[in-house]
C-alpha positions in Angstrom: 25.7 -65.5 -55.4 29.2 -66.1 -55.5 31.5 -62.8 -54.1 28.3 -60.8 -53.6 30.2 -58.5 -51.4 31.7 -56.8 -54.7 28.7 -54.8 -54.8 28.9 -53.5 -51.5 32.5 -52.6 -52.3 33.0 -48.7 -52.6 33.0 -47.0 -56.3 36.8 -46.2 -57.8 37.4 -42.9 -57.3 38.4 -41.6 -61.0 40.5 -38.4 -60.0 42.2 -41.4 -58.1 42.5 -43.6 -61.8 43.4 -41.0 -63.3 46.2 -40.2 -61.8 47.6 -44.0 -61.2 47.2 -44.8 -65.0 48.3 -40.9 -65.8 51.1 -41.7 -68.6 48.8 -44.6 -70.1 45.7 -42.3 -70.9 47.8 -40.2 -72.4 49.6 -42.3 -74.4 46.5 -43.4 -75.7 45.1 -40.3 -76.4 48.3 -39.0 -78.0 48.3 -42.1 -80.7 44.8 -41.3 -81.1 45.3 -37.5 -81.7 48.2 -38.6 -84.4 45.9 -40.7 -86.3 44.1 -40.1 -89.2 40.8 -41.4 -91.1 39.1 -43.7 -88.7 41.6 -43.5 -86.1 40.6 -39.8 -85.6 38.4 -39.3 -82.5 35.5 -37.0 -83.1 34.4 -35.3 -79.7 31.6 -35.9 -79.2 29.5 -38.2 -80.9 26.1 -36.3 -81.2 25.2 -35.3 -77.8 26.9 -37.8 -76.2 30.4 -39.3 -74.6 33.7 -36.7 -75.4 36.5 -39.3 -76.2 38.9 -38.3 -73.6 40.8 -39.1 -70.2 38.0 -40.9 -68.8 37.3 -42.5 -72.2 40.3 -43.7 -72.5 40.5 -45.0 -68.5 38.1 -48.1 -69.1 40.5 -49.1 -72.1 43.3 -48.7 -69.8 42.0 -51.1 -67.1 40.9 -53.5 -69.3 44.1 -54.1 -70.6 47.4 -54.8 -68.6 49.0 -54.2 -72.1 49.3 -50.3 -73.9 49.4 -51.6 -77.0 46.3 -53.7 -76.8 44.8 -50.8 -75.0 45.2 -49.0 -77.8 44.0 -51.1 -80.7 40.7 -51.5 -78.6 40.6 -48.1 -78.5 40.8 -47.6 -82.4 38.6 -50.2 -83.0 36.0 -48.6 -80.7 36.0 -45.1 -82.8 36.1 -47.1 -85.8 32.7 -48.5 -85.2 31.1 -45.7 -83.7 32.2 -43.9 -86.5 30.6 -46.4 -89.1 27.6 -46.6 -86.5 27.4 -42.2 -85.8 23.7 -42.1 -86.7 22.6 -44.8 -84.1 24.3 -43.7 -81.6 23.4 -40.2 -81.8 19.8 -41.0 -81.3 21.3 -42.9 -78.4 22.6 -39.9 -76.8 19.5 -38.5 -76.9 17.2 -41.5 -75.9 15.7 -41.1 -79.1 13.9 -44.9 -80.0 15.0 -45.9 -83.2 12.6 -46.8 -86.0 14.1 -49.3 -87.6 14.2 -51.1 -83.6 10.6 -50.7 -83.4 9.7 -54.6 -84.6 12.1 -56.0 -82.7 11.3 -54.3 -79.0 7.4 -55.6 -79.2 9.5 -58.9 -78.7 11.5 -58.0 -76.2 11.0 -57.5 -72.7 14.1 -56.0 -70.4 14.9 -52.1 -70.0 17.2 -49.9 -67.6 14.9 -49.4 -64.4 16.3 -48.5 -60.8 20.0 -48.6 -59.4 21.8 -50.3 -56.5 22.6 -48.6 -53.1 26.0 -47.1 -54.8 24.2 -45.3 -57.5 25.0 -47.9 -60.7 21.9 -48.4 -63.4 20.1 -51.8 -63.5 19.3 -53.3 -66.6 16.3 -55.5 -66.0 15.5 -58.5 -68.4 12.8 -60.3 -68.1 14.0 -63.4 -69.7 10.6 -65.9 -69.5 8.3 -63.3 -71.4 10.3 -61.9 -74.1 9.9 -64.1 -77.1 13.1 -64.7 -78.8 12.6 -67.3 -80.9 9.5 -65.1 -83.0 11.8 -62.4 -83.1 14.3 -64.3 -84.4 11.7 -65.9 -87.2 11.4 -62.2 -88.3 14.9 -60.5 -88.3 18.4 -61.0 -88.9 21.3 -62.0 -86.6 22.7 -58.3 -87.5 19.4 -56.5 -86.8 19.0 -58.0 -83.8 22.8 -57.5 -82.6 22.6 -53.6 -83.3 19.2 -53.2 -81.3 21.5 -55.1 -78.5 24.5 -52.6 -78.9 22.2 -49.4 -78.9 20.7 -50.9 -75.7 24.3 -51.2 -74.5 24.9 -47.8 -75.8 22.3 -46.0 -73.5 23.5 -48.1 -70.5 27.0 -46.8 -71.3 25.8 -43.0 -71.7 23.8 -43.4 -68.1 27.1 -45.2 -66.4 29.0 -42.5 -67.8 27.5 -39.5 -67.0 27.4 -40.7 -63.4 30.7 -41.1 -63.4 31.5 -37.5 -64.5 29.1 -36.4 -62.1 30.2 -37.8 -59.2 33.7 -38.5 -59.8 33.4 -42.3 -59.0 33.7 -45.2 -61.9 29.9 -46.4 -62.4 29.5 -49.4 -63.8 25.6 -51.0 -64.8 24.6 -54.4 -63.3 21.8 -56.6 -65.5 19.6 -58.7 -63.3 17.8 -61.2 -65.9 14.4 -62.6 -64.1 14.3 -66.5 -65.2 10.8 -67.1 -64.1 8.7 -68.4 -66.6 11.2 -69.5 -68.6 10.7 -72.4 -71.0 13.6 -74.6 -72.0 12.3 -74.1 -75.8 12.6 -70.3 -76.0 16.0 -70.5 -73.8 17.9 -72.6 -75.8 17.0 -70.7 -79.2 20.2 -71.4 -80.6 19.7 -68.6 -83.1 19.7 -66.2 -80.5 22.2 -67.8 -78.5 24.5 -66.8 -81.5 23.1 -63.5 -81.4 24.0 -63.1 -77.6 27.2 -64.5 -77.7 28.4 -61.9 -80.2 27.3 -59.5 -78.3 28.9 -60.1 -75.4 32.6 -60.3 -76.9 31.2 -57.0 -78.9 30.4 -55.3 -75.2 33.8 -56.3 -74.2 35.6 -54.7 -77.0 33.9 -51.3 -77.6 32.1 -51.0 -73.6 35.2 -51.8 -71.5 34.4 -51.7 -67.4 31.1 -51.4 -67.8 29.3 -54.7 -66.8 29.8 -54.5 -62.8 27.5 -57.6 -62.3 25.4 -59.7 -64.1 22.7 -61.2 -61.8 20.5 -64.3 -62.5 17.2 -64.5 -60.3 14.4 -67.0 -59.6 16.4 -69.5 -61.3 14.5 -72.8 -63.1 15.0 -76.3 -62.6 16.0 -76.6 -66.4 18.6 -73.9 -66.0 21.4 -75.7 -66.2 20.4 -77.5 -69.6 20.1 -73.4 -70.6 23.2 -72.5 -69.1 25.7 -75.0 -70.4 24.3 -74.6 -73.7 24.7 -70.6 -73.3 28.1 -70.4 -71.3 30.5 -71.4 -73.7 29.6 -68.7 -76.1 30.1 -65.9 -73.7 33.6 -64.2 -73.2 35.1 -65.5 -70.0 35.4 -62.0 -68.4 31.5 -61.6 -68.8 31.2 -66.0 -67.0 33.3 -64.2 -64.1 31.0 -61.7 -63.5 27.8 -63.8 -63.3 26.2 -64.2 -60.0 23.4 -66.8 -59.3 21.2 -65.5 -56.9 18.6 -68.2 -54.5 14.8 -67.5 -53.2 11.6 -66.5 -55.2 10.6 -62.9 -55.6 7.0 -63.7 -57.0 6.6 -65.6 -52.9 8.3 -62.6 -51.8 11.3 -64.7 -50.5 14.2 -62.4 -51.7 15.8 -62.4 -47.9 18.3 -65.3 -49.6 19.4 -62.7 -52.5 22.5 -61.2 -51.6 21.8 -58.7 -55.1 18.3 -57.8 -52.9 20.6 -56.3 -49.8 22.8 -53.8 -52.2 19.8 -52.3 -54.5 17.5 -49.8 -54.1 14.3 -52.1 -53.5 12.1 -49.2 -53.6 13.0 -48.6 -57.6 13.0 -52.4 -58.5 10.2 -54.2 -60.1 7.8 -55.7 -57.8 8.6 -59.4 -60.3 12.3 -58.6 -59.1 11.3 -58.7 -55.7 10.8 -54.4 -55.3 8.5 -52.2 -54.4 8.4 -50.2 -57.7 5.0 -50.9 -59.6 4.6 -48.6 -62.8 1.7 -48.0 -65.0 1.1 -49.6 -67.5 4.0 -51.9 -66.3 8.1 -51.3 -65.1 9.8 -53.1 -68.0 8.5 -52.0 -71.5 5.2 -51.9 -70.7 4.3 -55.2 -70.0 2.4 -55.4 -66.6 4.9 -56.4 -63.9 2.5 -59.4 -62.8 2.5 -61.0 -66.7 3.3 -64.5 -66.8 2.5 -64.6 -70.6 4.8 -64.4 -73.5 5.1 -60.9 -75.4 4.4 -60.9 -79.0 2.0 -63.3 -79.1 -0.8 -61.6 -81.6 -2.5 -62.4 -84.2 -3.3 -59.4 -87.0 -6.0 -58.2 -84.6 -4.2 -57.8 -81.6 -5.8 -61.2 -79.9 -3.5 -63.2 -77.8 -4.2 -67.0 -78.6 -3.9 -68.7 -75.6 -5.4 -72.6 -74.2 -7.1 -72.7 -70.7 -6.7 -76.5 -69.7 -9.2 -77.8 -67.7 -9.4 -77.8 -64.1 -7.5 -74.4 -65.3 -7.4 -70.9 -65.5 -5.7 -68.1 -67.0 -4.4 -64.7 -65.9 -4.2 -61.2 -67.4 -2.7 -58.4 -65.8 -3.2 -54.4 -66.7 -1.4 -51.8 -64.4 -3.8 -48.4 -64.2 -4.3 -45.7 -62.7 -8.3 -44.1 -61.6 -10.0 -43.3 -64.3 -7.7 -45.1 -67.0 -9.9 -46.5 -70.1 -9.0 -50.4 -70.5 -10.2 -52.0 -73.6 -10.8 -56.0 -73.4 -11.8 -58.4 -76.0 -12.6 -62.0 -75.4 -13.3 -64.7 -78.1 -14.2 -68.8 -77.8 -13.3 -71.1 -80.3 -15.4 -73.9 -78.8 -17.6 -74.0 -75.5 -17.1 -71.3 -73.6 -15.3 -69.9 -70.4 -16.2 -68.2 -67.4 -14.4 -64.1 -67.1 -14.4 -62.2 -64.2 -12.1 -58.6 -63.2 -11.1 -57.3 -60.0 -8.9 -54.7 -59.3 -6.5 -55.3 -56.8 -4.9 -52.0 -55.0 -2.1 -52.6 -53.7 -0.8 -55.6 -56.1 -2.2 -59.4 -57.0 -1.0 -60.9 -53.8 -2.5 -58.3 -51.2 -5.4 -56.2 -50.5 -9.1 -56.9 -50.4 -10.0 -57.3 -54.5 -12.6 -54.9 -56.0 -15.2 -56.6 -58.4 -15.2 -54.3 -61.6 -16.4 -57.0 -63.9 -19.1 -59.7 -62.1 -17.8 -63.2 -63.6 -20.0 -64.3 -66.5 -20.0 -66.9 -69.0 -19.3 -66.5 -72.6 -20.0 -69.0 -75.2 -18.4 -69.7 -78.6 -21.4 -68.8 -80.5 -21.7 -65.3 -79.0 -18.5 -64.5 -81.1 -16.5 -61.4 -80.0 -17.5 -60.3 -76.6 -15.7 -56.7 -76.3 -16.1 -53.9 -73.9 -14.1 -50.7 -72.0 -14.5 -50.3 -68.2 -13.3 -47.4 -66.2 -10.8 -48.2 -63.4 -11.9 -47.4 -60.6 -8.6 -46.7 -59.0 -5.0 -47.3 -59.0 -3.4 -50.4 -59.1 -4.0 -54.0 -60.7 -6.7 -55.5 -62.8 -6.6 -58.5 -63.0 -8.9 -60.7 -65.6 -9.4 -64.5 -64.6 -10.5 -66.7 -67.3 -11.7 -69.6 -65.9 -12.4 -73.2 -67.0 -11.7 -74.9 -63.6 -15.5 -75.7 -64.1 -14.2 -78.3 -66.8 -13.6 -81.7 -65.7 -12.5 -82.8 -69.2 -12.5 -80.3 -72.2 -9.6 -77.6 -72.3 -10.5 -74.5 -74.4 -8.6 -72.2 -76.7 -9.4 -68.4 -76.3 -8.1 -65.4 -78.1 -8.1 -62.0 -75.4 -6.6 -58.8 -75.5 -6.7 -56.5 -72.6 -4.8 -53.5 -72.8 -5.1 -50.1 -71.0 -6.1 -47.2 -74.0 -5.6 -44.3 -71.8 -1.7 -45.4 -70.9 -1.2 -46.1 -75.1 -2.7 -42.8 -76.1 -0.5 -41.1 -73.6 2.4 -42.6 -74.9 1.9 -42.4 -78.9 1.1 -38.7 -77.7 4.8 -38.4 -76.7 6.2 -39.9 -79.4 4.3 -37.8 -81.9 5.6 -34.8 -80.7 9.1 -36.1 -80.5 9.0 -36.6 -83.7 7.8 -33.3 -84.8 10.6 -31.7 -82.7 12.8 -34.2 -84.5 11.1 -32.8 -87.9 11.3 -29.2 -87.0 15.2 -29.1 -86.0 
């Protein structure tokens, strides 16, 4: 993992910084103060970060010179000036609407912390779908839904660091498994990434600790040298590569696994953490599929080879309502559900749903079961039966109760939003 022991290393004291770097924080804030038009710092932005002495510390040890310091510093206001609105509904981990099409492509969200208190930013690299977000959005949509993500890892480092007094920075740990080389090598959203990164550099300074690359492909290097020249060579520095598999539960190799908080990590990361209806976005933490793979209906379009079959994962809870849909194009498959308590790869399964066959002339077959307790369904549809003939299935399975819950919550943000 490369100099792993940098995350057992003890935060910065800031009172400490501060004091060091006294004369260059205020220099910087003076020129600020003296400025005028966009060189003007407003304090705050919305409810979020005051632009002052600890504002002006990541600028400082970022840059060795003042006035370079400085100029990143202006530039910063500058854009979050010209970007006020977004980032005001950052502060207050408001989701913007205009985002809203391009999350249901992505998967990767801030979830647990390391053993020194610093957020994690998980990405789940082989089921988010860039290339079909990429088919439906620009370069600079996609880019501002990156910086607003950036923008609440920034708020989260920095009200830690106010809080405690110690410089928090945020580590990313991108999950690799399932990765194709197709979607990795998008090189529309390889553009999209490497903007962002010089972006983060400029207008986040000090805040990426450590980004962390598990479960790592064979094909990974094909990604990675087409990927590694477009990111800033700060950010190459602080990439760490780390060995095992956390799907065989084999994380004992993973330096990054020894300085986290394994009890608020994803159980794909190798954690103990298993939300419902799933960690990261949403998306069950045992999905192996691609997000954003619907047709108008909702239906996932998938092929079950033969000799094959093919998973589907809901998280519950007792009692949640779970809608599924299945539909055969030709032949048929064989479905079956089990709900598994204490995750896919332990525990005695539960049958909920006996396996059955369903044939393409039956047309949609669609039901809701009752969970009858907490933990994973999981929904096999198999066509290991098949010697020959592979079949193409559209499914959905998604978990009502946990959706209703959540549209709920967002309603009534929104009439809060209307009221004030």
């Amino acid at each position: 993992m490369g100099p792993a022991k940098d995350l057992a290393k003890p935060l910065l004291d800031v009172d400490e910084l501060l004091a060091a770097n006294a004369a260059r924080v205020e220099k910087i804030l003076t020129s600020l103060k003296n400025g005028t038009g966009d060189d003007a710092p407003s304090l705050p932005v919305g409810e979020g970060t005051p632009y002052d002495d600890i504002w002006a510390l990541r600028f400082c040890l970022s840059h060795d010179e003042d006035d370079e310091a400085l100029a990143t510093a202006r530039k910063t206001l500058s854009w979050r000036k010209e970007h006020a609105e977004m980032l005001e509904k950052a502060a207050k981990r408001e989701r913007v609407k205009k985002f809203a099409s391009i999350e249901r492509f992505v998967a990767a969200d801030y979830h647990g912390e390391d053993k020194r208190g610093n957020p994690v930013y998980c990405i789940r690299a082989g089921i988010s779908n860039p290339s079909a977000m990429m088919d439906v959005h620009t370069k600079d949509e996609v880019l501002m839904f990156m910086m607003y993500r950036k923008e609440i890892g920034f708020l989260i480092a920095d009200e830690r660091t106010r809080r405690t007094r110690k410089l928090h920075k945020l580590i990313t740990v991108n999950d690799l498994n399932h990765v194709s080389l197709m979607a990795g090598t998008d090189k529309r959203f390889q553009k999209v990434l490497g903007e962002s990164s010089k972006m983060s550099e400029t207008l986040y300074p000090q805040l990426l600790d450590r980004a962390v690359l598990i479960n790592v492909p064979y094909i990974f290097s094909v990604i990675w040298s087409m990927v590694r020249g477009l990111i800033s060579a700060k950010t190459k520095a602080k990439v760490a590569i780390c060995p095992g598999d956390t799907l065989k539960g084999d994380v004992s190799k993973c330096p990054f696994a020894k300085h986290v908080k394994m009890e608020t990590i994803p159980t794909f990361m190798g954690g103990t953490c298993r939300c419902s209806p799933g960690c990261i976005c949403g998306v069950p933490n045992d999905q192996k599929t691609m997000v954003a793979k619907k047709d108008g209906d909702g239906l996932i379009a998938a092929n079950v080879a033969a000799r094959d079959k093919l998973l589907a994962y809901v998280e519950v809870s007792r009692g949640d309502k779970v809608a599924w849909h299945l539909q055969v194009e030709e032949q048929g498959v064989e479905l079956d559900v089990v709900l598994r308590e204490r995750g896919i790869n332990s525990g005695t399964p539960m049958t909920v749903v006996k396996r059955f066959k369903h044939k393409s002339g039956a047309g949609v077959k669609s039901e809701v079961l009752e969970s009858p307790g907490d933990g994973t369904l999981v929904f096999t549809f198999n066509n290991e039966y098949s010697y020959f003939n592979s079949k193409n299935i559209k499914y959905k399975c998604e978990n009502i109760t946990a959706v209703a819950k959540e549209n709920a919550t967002e309603a009534g943000a929104e009439e809060e939003e209307e009221e004030s």
